[in-house]
C-alpha positions in Angstrom: 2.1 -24.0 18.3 0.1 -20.9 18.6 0.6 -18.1 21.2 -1.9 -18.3 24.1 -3.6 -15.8 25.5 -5.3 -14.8 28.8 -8.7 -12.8 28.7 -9.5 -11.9 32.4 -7.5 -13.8 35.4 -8.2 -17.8 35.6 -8.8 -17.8 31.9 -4.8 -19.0 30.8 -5.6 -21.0 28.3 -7.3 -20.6 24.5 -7.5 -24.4 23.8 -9.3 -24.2 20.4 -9.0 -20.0 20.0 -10.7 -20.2 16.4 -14.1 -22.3 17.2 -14.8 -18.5 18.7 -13.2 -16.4 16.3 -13.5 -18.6 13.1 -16.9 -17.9 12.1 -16.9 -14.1 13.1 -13.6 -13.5 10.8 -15.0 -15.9 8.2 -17.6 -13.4 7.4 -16.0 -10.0 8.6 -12.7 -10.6 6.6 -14.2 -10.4 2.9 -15.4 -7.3 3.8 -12.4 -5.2 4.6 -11.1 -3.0 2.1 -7.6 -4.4 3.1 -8.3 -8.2 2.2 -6.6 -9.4 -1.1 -9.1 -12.5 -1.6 -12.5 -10.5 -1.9 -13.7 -12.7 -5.2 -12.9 -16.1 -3.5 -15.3 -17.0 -0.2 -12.6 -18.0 2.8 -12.6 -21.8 3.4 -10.2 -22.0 5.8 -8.2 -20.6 8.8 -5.4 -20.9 10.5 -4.0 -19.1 13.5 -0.4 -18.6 13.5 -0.1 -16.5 16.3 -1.8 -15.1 19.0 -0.2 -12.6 21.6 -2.4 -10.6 24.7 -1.2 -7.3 24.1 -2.7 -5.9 27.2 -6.4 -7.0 29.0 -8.8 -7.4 26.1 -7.0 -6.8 23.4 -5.4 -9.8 21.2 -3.1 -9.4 18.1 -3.5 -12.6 16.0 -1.3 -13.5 12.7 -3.8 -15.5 10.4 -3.8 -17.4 7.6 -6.7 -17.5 5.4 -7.6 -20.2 2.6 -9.6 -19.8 -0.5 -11.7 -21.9 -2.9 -9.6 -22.7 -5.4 -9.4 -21.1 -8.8 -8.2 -22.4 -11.8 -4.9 -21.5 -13.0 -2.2 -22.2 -15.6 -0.4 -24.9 -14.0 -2.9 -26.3 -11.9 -1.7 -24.8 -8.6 -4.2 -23.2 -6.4 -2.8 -20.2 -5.1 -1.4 -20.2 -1.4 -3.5 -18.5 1.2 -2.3 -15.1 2.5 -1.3 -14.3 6.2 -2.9 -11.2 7.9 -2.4 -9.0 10.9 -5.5 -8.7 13.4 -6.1 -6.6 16.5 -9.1 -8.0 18.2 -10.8 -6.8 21.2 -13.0 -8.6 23.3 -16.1 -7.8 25.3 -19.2 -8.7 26.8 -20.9 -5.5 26.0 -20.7 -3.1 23.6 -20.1 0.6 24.3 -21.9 2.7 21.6 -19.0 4.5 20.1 -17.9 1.3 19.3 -20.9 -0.7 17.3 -19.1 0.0 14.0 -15.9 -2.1 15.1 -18.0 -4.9 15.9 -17.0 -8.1 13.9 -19.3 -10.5 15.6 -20.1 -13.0 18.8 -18.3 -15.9 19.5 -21.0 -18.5 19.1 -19.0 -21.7 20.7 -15.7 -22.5 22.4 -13.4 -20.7 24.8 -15.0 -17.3 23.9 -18.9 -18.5 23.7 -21.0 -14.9 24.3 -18.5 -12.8 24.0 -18.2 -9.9 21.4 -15.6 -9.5 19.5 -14.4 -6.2 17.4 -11.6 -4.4 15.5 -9.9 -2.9 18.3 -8.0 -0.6 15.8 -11.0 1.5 16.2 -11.2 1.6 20.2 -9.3 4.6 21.4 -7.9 2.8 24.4 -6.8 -0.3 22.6 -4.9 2.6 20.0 -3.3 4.6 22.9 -2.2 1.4 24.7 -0.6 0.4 21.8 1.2 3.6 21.1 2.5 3.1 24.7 3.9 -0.3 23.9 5.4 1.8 20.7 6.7 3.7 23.1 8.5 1.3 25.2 11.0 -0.9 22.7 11.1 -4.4 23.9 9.1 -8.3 23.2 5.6 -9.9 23.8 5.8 -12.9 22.9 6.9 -13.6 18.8 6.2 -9.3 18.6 9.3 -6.9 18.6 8.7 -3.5 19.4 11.4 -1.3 18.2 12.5 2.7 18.0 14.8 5.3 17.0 16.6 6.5 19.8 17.1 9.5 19.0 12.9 10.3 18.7 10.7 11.5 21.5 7.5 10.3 21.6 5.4 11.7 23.8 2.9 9.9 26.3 -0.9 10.1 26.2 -1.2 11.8 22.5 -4.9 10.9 21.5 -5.6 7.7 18.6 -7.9 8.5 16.0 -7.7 6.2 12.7 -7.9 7.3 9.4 -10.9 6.2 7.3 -9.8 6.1 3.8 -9.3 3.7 1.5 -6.2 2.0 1.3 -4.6 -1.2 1.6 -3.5 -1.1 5.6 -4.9 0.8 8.4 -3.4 4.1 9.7 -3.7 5.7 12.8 -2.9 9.1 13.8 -1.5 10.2 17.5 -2.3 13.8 18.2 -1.3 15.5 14.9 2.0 14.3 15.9 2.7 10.8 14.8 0.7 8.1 12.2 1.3 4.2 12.5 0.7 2.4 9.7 -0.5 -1.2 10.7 0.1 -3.8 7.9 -3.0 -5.7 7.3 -1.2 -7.9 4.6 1.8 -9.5 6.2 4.5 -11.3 3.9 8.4 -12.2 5.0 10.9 -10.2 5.3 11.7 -6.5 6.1 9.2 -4.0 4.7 9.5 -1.4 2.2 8.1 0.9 4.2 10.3 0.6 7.4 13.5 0.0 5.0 13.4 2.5 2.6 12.7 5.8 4.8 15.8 4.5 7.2 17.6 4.4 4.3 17.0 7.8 3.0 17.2 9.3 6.5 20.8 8.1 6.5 20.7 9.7 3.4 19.5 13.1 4.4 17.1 13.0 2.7 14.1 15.6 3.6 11.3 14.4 1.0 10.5 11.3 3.1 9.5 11.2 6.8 11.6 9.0 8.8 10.9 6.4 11.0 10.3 6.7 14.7 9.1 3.5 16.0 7.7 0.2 14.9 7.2 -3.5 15.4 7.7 -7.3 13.7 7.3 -10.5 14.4 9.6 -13.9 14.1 6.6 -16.2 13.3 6.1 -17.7 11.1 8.7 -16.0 9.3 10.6 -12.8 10.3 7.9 -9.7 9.1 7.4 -6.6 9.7 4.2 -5.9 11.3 3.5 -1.6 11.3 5.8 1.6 11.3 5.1 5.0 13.5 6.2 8.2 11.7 6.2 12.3 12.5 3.1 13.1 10.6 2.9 16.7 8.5 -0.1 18.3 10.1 -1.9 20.7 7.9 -0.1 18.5 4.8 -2.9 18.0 2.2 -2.1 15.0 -0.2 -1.7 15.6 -4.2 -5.1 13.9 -4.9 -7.2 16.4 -3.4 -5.3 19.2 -4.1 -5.4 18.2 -8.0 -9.4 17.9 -7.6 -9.4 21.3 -5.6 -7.8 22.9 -8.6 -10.3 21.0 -11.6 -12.5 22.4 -9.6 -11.5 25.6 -9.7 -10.1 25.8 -12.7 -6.2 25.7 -11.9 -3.9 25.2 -14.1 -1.7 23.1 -11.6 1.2 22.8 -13.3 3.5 24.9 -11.1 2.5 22.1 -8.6 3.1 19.2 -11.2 7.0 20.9 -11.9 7.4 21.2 -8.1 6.2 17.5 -7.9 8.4 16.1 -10.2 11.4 18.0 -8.5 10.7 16.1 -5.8 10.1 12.6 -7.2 13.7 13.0 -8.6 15.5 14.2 -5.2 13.5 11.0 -4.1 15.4 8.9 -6.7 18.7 10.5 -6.8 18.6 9.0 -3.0 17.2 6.2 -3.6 19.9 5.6 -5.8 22.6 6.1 -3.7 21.0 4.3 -0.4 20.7 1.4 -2.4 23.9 1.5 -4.7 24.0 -2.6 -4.8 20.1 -2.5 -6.1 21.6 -0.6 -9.2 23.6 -2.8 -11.2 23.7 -1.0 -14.3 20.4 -3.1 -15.6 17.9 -1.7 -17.5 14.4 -2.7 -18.9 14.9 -5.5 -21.4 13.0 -8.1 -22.9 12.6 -10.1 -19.1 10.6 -7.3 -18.1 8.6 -6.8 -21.4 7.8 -10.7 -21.0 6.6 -10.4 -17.5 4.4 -6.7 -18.3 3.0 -9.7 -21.2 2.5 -12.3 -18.1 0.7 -9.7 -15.7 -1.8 -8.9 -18.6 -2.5 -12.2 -19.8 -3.5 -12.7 -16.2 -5.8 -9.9 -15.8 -7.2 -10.4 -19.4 -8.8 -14.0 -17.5 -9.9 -12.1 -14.6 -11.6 -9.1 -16.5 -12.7 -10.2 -19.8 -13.4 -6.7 -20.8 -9.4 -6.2 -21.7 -9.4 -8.9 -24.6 -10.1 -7.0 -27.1 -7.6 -4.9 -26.6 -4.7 -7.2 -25.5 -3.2 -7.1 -28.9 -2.6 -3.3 -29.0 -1.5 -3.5 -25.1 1.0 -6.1 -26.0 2.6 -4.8 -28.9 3.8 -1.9 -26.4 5.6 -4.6 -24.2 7.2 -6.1 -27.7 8.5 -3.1 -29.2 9.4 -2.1 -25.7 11.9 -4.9 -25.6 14.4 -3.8 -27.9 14.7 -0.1 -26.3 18.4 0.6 -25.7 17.8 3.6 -23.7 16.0 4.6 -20.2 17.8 4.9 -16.9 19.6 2.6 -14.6 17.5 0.3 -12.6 17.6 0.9 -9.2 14.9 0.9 -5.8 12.3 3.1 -7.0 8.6 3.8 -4.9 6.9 1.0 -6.7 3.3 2.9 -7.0 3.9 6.7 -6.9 0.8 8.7 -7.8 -1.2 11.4 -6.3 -2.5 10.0 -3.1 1.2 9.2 -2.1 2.3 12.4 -1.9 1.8 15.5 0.8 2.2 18.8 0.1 2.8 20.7 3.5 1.1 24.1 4.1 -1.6 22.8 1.2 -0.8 24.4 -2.1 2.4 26.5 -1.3 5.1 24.4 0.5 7.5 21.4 0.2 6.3 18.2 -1.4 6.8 14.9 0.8 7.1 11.2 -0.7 5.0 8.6 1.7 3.8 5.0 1.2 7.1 2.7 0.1 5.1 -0.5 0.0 4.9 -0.6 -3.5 1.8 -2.6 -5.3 0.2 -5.0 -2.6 -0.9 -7.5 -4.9 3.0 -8.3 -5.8 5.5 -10.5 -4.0 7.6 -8.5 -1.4 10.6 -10.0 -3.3 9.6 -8.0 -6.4 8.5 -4.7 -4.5 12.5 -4.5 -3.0 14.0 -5.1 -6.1 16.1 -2.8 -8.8 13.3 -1.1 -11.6 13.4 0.7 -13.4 12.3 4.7 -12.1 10.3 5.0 -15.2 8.1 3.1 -13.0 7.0 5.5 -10.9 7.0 8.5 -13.4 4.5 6.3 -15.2 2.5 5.7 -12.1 2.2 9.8 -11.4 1.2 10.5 -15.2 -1.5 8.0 -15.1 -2.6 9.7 -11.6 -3.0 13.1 -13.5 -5.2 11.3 -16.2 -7.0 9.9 -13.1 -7.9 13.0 -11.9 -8.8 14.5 -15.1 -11.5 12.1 -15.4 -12.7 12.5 -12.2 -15.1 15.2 -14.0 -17.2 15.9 -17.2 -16.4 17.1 -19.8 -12.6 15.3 -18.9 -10.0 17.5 -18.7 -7.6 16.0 -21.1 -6.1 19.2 -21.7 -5.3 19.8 -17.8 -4.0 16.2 -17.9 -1.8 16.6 -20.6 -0.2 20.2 -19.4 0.9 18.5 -15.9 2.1 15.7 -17.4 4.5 18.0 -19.3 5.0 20.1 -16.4 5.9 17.2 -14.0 8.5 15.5 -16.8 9.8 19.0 -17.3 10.4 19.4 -13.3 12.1 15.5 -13.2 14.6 16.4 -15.9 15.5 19.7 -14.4 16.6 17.6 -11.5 17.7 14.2 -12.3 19.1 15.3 -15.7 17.2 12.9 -18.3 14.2 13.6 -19.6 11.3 10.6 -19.3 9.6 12.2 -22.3 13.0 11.4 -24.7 12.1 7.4 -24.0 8.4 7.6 -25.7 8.1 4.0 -25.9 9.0 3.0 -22.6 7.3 5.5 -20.9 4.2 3.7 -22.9 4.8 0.2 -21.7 5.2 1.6 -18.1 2.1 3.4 -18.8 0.5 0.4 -20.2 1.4 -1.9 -17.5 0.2 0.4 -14.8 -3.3 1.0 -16.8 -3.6 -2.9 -16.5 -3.2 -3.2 -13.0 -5.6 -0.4 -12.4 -8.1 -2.3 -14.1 -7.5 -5.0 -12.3 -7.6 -3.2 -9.0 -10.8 -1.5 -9.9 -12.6 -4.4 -11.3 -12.0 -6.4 -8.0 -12.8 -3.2 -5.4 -14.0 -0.2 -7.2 -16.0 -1.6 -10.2 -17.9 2.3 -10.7 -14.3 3.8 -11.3 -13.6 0.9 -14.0 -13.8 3.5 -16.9 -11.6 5.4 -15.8 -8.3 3.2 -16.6 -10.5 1.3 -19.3 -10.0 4.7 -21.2 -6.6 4.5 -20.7 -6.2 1.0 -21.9 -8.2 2.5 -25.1 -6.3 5.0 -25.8 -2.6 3.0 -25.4 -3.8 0.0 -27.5 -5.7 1.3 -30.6 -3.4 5.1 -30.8 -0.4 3.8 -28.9 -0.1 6.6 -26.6 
């Protein structure tokens, strides 16, 4: 049964909670940069879970269902579950119009307006406070490190760049991640930065606080972390030096220092995820699988599926490469900080690996070719962020960041050509993929790529 909630005293009870919130989400959902089913209208909802927080603010756990597409076997796909913080008013303060998702039109909640209360400073500082103090509502567990301070009253403001979740900062001090997406089981990016805390690990920020729920399944639902002030991430600071015309490849060494520390830990906070596997003809078949996919949903890879799959065949019977072991799961640019801008420490962020894959897969032994593959494609990215492209920068920090990876972790990704090209290939896909569902203008960019690894294999 789903969680009740209690609006304003005398109102105890949201008999049919949805006829006032279904239409409103129905349209407001597709919308979100966040939401996994953009290019399938929402048929259907169902409320899991639905918890007062505090006066006017609800935290619902949804399901969503889609027209069905046609697939291989015949199964639709299942819907997805998603994490909503909904205020609710009868006016509207100005500072607040953007938030707005819609009015209830019928049921419990006829005339009143409801909005994304993620974006209503008092709804955010409120729910640092329940951060703050570890302990239940309802099905939610709120949870912290007790050896962290988090001070009271540190002013909300959340982030508005893309990305996958929503992020809110707490007076230059802390950022909570909220996790739109929500799938069972612990998260990656609550399990792996305890982990490498325990490690000592410096490159990743630990956790301070955060919170889960046990229905329907045990999830985690957002994480609170120190946040670098004054930290600029690796994206900008590789268009600030295009730009200017920086080299960037003392950066790019530095980098790929610190993606090794990174796995080095990894490795040994995870020792049972590295059982001495490595990237065999499995893997090769399911890189094959994933492109076959996204060769259905974006017609303009056929051409070029033969040249893409010959890197997964030949990439089967590779005897060499690392270990597998935990690994990021979708390093590049915009996942790394750099504090004090261009001349300090590199930090790691952002374990939740590629949404659009199972949770199951994201927490499992890769290989950490992976990730190198992911940060190489993220320097081509930013090469071709201008015209002319910069292939040449592209090229010299790929070099530069493979050079700085072997001086730590003692292998060298460049002496494993071809599997650093099916790595390379199967990321290229999925950013085609990604870009053809939410970005369709920055389509060329990983369309070039796909070029370039199918017809000169490399």
């Amino acid at each position: 049964m789903p969680k009740t909630a209690s609006l304003r005293p005398g109102r105890t009870d949201l008999v049919r909670p949805l006829a006032s919130l279904g239409g409103p989400l129905r349209e407001w959902l597709p919308q979100q940069r966040w939401f996994a089913g953009k290019d399938r209208p929402v048929t259907d909802l169902a409320l899991l879970s639905m918890t007062e927080l505090f006066p006017g603010c609800l935290h619902l756990l949804v399901r969503t269902g889609h027209t069905p597409v046609p697939t291989p076997g015949g199964t639709p796909p299942p819907g997805d579950c998603y994490q909503l913080l909904l205020g609710v008013r009868n006016r509207m303060s100005p500072h607040l119009r953007r938030a707005l998702i819609g009015r209830a039109g019928e049921g419990p909640l006829a005339g009143m307006l409801i909005y994304d209360a993620l974006q209503d400073p008092r709804a955010a500082g409120l729910l640092l406070e329940r951060l703050r103090r570890p302990g239940t509502a309802g099905p939610l567990r709120f949870e912290a490190d007790p050896g962290v301070t988090v001070p009271a009253g540190l002013a909300p403001r959340l982030l508005d760049v893309e990305q996958s979740n929503s992020s809110l900062v707490y007076g230059d001090s802390f950022i909570l991640k909220v996790l739109r997406r929500v799938q069972p089981g612990v998260h990656p990016d609550l399990e792996v930065p305890a982990a490498l805390a325990r490690q000592g690990c410096a490159r990743v920020p630990a956790p301070a606080a955060w919170f889960g729920t046990d229905l329907p399944q045990d999830a985690t639902l957002g994480v609170l972390q120190p946040y670098l002030p004054g930290a600029s991430d690796g994206w900008t600071l590789a268009l600030r030096a295009l730009a200017s015309g920086h080299p960037f490849t003392d950066e790019a060494h530095e980098l790929g220092r610190a993606t090794a520390d990174v796995h080095l830990a990894l490795a040994s906070a995870f020792p049972g995820d590295t059982r001495s596997l490595r990237h065999d003809t499995r893997t090769a078949a399911a890189m094959a699988e994933r492109l076959d996919a996204a060769v259905r949903h974006v017609p303009a890879l056929r051409p070029y599926a033969r040249g893409l799959r010959a890197a997964f065949d030949a990439s089967a019977g590779l005897d060499a490469g690392p270990d597998a072991q935990r690994v990021h799961g979708d390093l590049h640019l915009g996942q790394v900080l750099r504090s004090g801008g261009s001349g300090g420490d590199w930090f790691v962020i952002d374990f939740e690996g590629e949404p659009s894959r199972p949770l199951s897969e994201r927490r499992s032994a890769q290989s950490p070719v992976r990730d190198i593959a992911g940060m190489l494609r993220s320097f081509d990215y930013a090469a071709r962020t201008r015209r002319p492209w910069r292939t040449e920068w592209a090229r010299h920090c790929r070099d530069a960041y493979c050079a700085g990876y072997a001086a730590r972790a003692g292998w060298d990704p460049r002496r494993v050509p071809g599997l650093l090209r099916a790595y390379e290939t199967d990321r290229a896909v999925y950013e085609v993929v990604y870009e053809a569902r939410n970005r369709p203008d920055w389509l060329p960019v990983p369309m070039a790529a796909i070029e370039r690894l199918a017809v000169r294999g490399g």
